[in-house]
PDB file of N, CA, C and O in Angstrom:
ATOM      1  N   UNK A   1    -116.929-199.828 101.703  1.00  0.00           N
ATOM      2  CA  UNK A   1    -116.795-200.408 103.028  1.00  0.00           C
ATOM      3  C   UNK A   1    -117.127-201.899 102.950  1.00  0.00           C
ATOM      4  O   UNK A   1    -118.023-202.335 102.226  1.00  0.00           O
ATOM      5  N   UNK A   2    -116.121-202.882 103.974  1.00  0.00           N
ATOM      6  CA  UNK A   2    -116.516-204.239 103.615  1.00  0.00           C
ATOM      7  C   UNK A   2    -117.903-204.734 104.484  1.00  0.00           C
ATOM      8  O   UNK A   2    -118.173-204.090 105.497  1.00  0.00           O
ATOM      9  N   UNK A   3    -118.794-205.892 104.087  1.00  0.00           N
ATOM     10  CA  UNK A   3    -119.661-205.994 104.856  1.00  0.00           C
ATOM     11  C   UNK A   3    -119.081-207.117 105.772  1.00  0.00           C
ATOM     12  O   UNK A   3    -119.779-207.374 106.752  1.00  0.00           O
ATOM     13  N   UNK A   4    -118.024-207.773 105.640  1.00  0.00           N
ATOM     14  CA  UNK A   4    -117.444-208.775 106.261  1.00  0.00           C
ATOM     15  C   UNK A   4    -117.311-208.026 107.677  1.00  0.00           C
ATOM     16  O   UNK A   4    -117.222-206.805 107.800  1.00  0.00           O
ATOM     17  N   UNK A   5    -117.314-209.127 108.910  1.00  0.00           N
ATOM     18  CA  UNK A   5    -116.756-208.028 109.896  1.00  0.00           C
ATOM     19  C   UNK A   5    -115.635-208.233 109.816  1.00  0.00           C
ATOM     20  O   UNK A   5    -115.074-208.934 108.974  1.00  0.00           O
ATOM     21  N   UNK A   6    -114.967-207.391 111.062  1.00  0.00           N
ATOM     22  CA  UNK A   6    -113.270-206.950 111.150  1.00  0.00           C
ATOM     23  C   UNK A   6    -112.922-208.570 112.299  1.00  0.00           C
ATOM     24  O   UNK A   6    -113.300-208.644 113.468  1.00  0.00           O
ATOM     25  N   UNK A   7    -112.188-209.616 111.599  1.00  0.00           N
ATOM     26  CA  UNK A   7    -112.102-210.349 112.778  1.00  0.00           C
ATOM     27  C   UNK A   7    -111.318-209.902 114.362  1.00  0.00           C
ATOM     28  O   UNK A   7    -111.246-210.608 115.368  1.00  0.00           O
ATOM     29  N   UNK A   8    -110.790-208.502 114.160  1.00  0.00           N
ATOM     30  CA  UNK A   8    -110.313-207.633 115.580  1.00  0.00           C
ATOM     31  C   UNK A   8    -110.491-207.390 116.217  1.00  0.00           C
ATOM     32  O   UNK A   8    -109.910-207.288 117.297  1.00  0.00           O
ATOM     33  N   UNK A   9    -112.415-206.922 115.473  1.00  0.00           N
ATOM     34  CA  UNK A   9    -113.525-206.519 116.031  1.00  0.00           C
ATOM     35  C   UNK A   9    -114.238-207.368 116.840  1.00  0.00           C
ATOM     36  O   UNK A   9    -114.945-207.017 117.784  1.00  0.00           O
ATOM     37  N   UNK A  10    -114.070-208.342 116.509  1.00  0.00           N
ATOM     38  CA  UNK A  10    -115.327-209.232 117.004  1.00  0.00           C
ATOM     39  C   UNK A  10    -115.222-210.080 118.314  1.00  0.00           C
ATOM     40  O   UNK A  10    -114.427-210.998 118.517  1.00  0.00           O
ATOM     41  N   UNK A  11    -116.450-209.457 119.403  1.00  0.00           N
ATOM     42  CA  UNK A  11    -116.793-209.683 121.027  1.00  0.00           C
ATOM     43  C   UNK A  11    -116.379-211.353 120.621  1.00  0.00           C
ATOM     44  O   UNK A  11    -116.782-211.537 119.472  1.00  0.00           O
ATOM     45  N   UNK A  12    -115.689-212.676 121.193  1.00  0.00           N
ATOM     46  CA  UNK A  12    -116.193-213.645 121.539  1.00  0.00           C
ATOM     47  C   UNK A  12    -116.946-214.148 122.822  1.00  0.00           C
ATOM     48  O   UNK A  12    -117.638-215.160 122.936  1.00  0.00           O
ATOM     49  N   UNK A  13    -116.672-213.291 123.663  1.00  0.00           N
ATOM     50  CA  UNK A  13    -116.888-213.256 124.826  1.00  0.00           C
ATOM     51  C   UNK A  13    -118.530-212.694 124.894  1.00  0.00           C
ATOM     52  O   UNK A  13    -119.313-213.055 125.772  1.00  0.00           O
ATOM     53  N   UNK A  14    -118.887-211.705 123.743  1.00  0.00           N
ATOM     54  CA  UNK A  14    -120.213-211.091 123.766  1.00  0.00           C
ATOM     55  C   UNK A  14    -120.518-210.717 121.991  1.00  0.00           C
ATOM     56  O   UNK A  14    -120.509-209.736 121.247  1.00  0.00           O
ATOM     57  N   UNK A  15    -120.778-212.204 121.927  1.00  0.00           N
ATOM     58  CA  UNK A  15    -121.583-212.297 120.476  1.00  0.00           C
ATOM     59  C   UNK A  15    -122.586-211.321 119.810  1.00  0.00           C
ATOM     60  O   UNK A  15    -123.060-210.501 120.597  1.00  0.00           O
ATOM     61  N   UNK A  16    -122.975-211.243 118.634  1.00  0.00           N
ATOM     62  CA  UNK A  16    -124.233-210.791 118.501  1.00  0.00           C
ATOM     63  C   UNK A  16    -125.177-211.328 118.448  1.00  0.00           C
ATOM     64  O   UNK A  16    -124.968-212.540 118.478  1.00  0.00           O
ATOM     65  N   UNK A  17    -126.364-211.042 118.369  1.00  0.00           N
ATOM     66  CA  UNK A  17    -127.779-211.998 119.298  1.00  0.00           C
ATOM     67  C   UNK A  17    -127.272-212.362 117.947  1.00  0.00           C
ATOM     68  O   UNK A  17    -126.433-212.091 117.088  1.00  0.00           O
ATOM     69  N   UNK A  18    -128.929-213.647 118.468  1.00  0.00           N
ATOM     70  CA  UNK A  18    -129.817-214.428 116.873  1.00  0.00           C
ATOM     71  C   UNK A  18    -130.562-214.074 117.009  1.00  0.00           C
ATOM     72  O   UNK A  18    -130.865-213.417 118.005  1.00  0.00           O
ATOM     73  N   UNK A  19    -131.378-214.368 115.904  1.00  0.00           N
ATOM     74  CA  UNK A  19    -132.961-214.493 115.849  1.00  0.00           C
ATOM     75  C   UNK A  19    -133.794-214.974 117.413  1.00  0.00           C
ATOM     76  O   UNK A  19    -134.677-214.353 118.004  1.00  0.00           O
ATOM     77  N   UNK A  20    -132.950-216.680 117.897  1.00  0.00           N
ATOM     78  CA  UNK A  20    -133.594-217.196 118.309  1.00  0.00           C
ATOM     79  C   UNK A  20    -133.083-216.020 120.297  1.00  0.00           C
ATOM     80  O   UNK A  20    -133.876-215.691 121.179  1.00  0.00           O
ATOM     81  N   UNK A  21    -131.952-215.832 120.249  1.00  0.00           N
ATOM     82  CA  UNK A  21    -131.799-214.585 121.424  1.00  0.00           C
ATOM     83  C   UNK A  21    -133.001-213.410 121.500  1.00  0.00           C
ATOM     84  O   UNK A  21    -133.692-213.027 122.445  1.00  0.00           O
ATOM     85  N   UNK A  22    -132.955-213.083 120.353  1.00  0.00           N
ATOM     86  CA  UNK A  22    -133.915-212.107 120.293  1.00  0.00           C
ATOM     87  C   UNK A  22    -135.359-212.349 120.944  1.00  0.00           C
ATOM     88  O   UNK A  22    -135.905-211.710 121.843  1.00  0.00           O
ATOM     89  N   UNK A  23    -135.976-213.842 119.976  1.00  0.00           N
ATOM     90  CA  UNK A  23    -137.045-214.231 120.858  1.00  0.00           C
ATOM     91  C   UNK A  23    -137.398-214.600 122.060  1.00  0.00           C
ATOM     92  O   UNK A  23    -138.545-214.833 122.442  1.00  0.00           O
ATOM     93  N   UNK A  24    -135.979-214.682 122.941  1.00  0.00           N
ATOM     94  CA  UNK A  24    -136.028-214.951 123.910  1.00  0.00           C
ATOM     95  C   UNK A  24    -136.449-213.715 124.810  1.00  0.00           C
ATOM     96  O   UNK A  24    -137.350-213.489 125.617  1.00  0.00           O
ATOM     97  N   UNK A  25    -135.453-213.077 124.328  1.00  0.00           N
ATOM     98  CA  UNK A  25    -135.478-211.696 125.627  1.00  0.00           C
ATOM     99  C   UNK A  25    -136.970-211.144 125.907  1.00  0.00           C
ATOM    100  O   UNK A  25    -137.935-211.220 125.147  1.00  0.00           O
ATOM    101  N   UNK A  26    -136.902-210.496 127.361  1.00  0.00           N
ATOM    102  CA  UNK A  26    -137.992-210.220 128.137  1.00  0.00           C
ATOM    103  C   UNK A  26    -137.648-208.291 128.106  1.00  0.00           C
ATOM    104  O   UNK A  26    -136.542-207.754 128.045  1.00  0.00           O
ATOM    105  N   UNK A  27    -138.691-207.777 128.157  1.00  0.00           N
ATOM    106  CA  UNK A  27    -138.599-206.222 128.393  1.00  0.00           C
ATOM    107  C   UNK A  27    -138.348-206.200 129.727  1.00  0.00           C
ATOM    108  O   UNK A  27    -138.707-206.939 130.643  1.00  0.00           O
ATOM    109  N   UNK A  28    -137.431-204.886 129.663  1.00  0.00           N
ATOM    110  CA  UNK A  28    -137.102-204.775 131.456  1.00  0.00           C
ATOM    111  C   UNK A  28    -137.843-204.742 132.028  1.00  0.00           C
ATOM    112  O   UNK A  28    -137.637-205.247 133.132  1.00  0.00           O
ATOM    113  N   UNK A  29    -139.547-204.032 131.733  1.00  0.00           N
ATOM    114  CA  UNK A  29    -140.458-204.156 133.013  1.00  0.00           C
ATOM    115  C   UNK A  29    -141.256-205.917 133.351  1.00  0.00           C
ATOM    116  O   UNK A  29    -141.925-206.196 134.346  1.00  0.00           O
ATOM    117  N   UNK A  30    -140.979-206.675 132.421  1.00  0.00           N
ATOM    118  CA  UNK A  30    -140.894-208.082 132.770  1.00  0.00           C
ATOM    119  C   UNK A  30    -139.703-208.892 133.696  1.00  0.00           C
ATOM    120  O   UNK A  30    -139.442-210.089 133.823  1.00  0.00           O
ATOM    121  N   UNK A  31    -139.193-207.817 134.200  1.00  0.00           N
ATOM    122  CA  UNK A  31    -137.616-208.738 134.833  1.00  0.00           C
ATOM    123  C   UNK A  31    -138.088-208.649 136.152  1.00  0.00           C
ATOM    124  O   UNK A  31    -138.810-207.652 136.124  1.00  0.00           O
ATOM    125  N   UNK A  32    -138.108-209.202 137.531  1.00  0.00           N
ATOM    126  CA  UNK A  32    -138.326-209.196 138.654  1.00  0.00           C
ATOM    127  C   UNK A  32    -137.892-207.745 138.957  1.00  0.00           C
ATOM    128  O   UNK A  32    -137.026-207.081 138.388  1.00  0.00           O
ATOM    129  N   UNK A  33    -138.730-207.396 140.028  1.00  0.00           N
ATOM    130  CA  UNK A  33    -138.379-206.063 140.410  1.00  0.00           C
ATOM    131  C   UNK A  33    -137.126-205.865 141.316  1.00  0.00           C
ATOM    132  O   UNK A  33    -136.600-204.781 141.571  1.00  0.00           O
ATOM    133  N   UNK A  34    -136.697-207.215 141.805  1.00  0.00           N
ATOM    134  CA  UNK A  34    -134.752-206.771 142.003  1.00  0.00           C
ATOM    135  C   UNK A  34    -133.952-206.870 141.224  1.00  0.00           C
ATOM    136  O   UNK A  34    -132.905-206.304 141.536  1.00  0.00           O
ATOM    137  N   UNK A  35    -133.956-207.341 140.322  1.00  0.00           N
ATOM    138  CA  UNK A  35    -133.546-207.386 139.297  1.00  0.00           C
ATOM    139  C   UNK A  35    -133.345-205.728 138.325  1.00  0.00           C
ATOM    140  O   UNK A  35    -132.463-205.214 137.636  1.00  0.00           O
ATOM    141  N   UNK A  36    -134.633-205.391 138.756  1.00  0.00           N
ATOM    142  CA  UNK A  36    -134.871-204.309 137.740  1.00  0.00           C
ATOM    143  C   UNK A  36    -134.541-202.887 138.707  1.00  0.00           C
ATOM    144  O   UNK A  36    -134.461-201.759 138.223  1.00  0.00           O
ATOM    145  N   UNK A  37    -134.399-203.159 139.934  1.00  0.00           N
ATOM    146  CA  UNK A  37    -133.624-201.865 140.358  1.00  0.00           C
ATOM    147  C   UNK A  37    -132.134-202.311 140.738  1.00  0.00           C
ATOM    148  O   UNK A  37    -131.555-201.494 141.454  1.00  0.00           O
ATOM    149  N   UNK A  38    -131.396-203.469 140.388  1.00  0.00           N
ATOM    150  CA  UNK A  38    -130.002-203.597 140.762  1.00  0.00           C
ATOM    151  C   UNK A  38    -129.486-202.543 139.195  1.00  0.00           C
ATOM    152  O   UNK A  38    -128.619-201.669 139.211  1.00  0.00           O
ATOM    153  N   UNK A  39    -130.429-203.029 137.803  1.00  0.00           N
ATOM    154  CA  UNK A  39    -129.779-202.610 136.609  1.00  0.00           C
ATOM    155  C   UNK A  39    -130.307-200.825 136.217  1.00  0.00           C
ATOM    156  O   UNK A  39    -130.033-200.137 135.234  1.00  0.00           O
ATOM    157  N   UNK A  40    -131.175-200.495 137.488  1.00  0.00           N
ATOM    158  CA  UNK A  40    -131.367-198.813 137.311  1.00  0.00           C
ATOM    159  C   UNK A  40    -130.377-197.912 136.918  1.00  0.00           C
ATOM    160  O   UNK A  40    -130.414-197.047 136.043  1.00  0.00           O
ATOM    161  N   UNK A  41    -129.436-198.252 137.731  1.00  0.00           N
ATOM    162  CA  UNK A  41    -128.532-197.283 138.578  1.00  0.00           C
ATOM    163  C   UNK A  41    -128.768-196.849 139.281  1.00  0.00           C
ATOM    164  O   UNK A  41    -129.718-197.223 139.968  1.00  0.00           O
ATOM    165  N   UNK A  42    -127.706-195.263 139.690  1.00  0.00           N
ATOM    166  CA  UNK A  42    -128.223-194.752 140.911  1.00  0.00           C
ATOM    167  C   UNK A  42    -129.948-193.917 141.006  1.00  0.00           C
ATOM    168  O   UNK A  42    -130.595-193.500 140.046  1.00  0.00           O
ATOM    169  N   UNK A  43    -130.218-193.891 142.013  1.00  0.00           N
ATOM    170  CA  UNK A  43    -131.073-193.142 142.596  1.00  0.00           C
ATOM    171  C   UNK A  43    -131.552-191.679 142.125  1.00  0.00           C
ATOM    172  O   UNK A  43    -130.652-191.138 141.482  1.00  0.00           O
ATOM    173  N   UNK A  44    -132.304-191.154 142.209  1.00  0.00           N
ATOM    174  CA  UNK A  44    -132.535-189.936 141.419  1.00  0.00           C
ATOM    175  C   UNK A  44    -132.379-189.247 143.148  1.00  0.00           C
ATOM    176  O   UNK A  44    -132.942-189.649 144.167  1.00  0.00           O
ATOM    177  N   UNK A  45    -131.354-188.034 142.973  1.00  0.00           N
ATOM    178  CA  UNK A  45    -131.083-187.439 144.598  1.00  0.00           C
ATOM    179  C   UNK A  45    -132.437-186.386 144.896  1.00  0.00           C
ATOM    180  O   UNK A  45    -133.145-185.931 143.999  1.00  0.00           O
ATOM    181  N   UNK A  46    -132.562-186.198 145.922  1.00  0.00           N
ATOM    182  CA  UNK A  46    -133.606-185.552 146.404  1.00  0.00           C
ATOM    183  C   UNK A  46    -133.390-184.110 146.369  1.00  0.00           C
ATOM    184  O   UNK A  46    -134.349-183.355 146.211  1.00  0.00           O
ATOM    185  N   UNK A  47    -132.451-183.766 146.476  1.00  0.00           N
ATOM    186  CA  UNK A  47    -131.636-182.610 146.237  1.00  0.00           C
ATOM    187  C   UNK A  47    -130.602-182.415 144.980  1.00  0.00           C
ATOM    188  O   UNK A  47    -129.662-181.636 145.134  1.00  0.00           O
ATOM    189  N   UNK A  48    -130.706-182.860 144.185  1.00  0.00           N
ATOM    190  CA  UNK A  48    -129.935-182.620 142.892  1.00  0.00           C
ATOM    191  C   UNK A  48    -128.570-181.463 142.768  1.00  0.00           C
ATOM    192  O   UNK A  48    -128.725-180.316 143.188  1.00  0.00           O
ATOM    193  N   UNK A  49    -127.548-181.809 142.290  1.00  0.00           N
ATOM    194  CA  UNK A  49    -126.766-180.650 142.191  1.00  0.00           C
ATOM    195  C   UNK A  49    -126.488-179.847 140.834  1.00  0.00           C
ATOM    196  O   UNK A  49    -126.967-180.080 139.724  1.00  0.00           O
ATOM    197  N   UNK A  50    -125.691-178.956 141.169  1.00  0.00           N
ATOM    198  CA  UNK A  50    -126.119-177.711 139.387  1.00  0.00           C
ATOM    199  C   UNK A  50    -124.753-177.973 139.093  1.00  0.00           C
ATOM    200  O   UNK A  50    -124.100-178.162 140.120  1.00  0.00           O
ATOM    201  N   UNK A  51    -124.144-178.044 138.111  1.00  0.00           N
ATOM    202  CA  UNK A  51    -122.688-178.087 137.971  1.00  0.00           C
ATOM    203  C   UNK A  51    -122.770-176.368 137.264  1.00  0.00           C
ATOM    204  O   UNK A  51    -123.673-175.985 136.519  1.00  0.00           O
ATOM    205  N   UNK A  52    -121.462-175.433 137.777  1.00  0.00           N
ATOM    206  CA  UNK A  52    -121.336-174.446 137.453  1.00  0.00           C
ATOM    207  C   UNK A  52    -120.208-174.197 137.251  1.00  0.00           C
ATOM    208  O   UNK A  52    -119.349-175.000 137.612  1.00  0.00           O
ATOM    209  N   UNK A  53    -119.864-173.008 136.612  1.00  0.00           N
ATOM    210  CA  UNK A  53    -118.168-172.384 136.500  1.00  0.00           C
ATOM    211  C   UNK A  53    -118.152-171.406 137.152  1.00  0.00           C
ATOM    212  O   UNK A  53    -118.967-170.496 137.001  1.00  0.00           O
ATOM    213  N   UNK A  54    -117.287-171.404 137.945  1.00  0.00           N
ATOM    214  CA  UNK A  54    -116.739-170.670 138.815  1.00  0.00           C
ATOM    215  C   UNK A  54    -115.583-170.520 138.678  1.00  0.00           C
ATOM    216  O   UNK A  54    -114.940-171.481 138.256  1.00  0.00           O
ATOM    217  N   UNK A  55    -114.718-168.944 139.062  1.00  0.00           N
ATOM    218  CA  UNK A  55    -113.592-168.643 138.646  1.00  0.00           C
ATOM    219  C   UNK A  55    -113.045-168.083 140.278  1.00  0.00           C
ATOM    220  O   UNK A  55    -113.625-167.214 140.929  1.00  0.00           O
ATOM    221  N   UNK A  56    -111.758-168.853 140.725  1.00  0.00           N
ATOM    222  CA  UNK A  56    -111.548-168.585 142.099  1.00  0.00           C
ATOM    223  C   UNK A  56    -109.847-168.767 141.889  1.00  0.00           C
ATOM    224  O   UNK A  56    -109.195-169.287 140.984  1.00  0.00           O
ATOM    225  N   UNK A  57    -109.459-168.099 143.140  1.00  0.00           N
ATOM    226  CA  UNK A  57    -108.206-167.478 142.705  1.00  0.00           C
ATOM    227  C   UNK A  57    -107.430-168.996 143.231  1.00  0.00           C
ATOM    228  O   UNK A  57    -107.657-169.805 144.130  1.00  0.00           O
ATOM    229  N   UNK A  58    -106.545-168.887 142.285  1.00  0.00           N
ATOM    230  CA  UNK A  58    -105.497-170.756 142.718  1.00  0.00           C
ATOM    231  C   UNK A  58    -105.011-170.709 144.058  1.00  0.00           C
ATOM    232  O   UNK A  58    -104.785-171.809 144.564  1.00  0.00           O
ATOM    233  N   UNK A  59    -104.784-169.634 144.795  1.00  0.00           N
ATOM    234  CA  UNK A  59    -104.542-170.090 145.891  1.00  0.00           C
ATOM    235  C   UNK A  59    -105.571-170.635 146.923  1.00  0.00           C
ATOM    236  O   UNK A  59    -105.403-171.572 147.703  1.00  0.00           O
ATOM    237  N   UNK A  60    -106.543-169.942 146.782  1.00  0.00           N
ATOM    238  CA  UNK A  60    -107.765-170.754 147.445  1.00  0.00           C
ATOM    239  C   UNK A  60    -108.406-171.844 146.940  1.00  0.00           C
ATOM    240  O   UNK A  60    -108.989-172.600 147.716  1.00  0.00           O
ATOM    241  N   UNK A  61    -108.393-172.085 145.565  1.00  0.00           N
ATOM    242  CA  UNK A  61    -108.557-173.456 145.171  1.00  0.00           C
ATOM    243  C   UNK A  61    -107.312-174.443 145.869  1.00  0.00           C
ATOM    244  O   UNK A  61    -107.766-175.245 146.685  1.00  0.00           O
ATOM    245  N   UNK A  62    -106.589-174.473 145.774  1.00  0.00           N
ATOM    246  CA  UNK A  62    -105.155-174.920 146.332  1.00  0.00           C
ATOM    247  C   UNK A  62    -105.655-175.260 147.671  1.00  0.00           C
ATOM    248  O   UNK A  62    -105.739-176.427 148.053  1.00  0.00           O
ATOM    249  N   UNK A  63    -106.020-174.144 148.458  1.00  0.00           N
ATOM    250  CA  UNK A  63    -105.864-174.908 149.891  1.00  0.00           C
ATOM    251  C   UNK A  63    -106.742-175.233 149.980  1.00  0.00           C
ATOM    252  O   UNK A  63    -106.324-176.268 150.498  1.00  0.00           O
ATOM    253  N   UNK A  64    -108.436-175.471 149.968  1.00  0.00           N
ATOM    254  CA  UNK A  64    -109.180-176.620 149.607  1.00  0.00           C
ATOM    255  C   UNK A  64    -109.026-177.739 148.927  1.00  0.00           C
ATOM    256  O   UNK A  64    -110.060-178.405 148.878  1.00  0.00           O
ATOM    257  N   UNK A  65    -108.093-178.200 148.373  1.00  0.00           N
ATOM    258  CA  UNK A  65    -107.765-178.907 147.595  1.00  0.00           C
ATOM    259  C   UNK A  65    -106.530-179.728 148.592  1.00  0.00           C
ATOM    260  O   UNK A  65    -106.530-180.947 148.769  1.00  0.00           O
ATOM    261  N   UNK A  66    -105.696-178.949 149.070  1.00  0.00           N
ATOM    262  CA  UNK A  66    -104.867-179.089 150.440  1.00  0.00           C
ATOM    263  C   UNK A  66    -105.768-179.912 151.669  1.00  0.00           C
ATOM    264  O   UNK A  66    -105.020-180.306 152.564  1.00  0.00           O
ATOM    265  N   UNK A  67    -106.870-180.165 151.835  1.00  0.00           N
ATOM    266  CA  UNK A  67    -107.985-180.507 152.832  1.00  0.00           C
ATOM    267  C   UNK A  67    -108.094-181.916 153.007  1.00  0.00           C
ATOM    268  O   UNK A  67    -108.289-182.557 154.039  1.00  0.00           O
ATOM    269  N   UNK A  68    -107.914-182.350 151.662  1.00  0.00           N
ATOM    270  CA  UNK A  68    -108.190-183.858 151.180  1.00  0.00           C
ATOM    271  C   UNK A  68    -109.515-184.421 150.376  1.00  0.00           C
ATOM    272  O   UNK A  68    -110.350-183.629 149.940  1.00  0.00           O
ATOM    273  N   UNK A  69    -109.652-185.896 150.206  1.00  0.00           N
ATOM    274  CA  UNK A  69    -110.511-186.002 149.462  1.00  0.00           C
ATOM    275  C   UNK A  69    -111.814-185.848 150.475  1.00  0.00           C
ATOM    276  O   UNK A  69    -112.147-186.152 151.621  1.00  0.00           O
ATOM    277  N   UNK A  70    -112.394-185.097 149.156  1.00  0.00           N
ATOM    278  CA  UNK A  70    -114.256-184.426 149.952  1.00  0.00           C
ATOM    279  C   UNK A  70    -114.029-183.182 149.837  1.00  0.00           C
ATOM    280  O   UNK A  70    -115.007-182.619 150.328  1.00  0.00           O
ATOM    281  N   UNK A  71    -113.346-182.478 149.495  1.00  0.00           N
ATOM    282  CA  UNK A  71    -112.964-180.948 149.640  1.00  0.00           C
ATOM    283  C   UNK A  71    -114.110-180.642 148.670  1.00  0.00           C
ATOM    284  O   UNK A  71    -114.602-179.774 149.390  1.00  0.00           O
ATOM    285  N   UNK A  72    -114.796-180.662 147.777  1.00  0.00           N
ATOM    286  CA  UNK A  72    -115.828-180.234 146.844  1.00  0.00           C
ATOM    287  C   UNK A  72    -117.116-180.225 147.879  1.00  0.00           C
ATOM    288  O   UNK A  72    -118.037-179.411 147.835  1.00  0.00           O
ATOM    289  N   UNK A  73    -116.977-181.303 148.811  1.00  0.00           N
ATOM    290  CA  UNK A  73    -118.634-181.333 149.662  1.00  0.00           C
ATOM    291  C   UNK A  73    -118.168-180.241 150.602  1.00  0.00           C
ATOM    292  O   UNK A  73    -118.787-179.216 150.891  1.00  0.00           O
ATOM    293  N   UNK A  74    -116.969-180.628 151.037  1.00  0.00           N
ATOM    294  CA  UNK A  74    -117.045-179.360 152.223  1.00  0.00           C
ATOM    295  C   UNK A  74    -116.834-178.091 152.061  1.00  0.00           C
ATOM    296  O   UNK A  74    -116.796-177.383 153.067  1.00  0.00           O
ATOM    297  N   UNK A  75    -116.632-177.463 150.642  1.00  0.00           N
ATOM    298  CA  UNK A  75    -116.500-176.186 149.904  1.00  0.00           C
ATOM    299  C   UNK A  75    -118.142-176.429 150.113  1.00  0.00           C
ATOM    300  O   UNK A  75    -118.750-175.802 150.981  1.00  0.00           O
ATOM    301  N   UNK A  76    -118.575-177.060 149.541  1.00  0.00           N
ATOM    302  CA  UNK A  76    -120.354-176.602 149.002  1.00  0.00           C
ATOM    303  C   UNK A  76    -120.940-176.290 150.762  1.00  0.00           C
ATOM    304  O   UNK A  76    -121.695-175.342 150.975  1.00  0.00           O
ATOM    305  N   UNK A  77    -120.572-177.021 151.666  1.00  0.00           N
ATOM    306  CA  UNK A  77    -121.228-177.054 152.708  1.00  0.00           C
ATOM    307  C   UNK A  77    -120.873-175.431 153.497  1.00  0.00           C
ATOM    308  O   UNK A  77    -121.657-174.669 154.062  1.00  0.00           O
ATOM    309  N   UNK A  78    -119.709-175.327 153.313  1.00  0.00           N
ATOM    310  CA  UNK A  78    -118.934-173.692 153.809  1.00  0.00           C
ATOM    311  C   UNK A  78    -120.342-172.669 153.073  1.00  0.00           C
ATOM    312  O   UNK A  78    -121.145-172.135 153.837  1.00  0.00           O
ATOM    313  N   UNK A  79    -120.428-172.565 152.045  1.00  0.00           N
ATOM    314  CA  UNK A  79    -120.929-171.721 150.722  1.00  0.00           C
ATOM    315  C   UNK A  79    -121.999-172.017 151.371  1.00  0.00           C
ATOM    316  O   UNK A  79    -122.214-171.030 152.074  1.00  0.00           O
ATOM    317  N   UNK A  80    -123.100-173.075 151.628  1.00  0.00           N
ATOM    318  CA  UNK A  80    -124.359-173.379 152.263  1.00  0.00           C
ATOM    319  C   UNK A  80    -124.816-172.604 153.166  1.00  0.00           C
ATOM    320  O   UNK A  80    -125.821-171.896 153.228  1.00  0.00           O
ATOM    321  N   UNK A  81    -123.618-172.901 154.147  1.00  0.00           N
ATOM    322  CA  UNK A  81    -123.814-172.198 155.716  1.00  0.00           C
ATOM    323  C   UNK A  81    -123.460-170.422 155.865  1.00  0.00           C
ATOM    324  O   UNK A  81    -123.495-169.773 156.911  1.00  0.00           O
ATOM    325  N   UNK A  82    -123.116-169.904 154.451  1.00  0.00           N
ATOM    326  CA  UNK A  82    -122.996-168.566 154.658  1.00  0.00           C
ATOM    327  C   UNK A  82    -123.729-168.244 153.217  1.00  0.00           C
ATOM    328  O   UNK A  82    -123.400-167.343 152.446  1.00  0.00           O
ATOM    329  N   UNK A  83    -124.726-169.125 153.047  1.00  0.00           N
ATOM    330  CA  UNK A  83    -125.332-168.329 152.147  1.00  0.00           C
ATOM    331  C   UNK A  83    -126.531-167.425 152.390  1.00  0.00           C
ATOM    332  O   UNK A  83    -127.346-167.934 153.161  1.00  0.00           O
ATOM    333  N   UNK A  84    -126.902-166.034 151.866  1.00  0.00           N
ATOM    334  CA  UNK A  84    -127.532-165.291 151.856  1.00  0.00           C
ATOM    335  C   UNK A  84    -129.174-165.804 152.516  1.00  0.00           C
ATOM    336  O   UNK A  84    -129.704-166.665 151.813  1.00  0.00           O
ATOM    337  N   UNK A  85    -129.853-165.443 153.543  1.00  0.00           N
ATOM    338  CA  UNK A  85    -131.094-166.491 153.253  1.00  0.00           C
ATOM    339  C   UNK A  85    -132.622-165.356 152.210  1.00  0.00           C
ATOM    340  O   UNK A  85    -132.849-164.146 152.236  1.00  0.00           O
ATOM    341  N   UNK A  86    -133.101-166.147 151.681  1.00  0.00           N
ATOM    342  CA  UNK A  86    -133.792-165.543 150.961  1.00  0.00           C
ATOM    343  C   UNK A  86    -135.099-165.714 151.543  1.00  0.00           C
ATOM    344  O   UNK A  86    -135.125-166.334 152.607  1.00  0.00           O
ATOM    345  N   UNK A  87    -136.611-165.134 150.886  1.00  0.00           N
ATOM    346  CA  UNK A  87    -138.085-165.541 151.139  1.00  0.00           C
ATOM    347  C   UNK A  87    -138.057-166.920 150.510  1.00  0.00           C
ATOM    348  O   UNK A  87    -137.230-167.248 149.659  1.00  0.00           O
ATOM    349  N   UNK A  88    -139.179-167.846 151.064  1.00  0.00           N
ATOM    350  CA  UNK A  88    -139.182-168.962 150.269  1.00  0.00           C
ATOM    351  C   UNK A  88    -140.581-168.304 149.448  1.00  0.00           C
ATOM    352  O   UNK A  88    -141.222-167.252 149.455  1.00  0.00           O
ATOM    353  N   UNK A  89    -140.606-169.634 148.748  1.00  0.00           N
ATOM    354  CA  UNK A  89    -141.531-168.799 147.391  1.00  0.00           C
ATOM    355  C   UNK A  89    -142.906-168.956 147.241  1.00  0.00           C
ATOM    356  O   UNK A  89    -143.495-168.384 146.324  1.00  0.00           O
TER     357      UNK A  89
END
């Protein structure tokens, strides 16, 4: 393998550091704190969702799907409102 790089490869737009980049940079918990939640991302949800497989017949996938976009929230919300209620724990 060559150690040269690939000139195809190579960011001009986004170099690789130096030495002297390196010494520069600050750890993220040194960055202002707007700063440091614009580069979080999102939010951790309060309610989290499960991704599952489910096997449902194409025509009823179809006409939820027929509904428009959001049809996944308003399937979950249908399924919500007729779900079984249990003891809490």
């Amino acid at each position: 393998m060559s150690k040269r790089p690939d000139p195809e490869m190579t960011d001009h737009e986004n170099p690789e550091w130096t030495d002297a980049d390196v010494a520069r940079a600050k750890p993220f918990t040194k960055l202002p704190t707007t700063l440091q939640a614009k580069l979080r991302g999102r939010p951790k949800a309060a309610a989290p969702r499960v991704a599952i497989s489910l096997r449902l017949p194409l025509d009823v996938l179809d006409a939820w799907k027929a509904t428009g976009a959001g049809w996944q929230t308003r399937m979950a919300a249908m399924l919500a409102s007729h779900a079984p209620h249990t003891k809490a724990r």
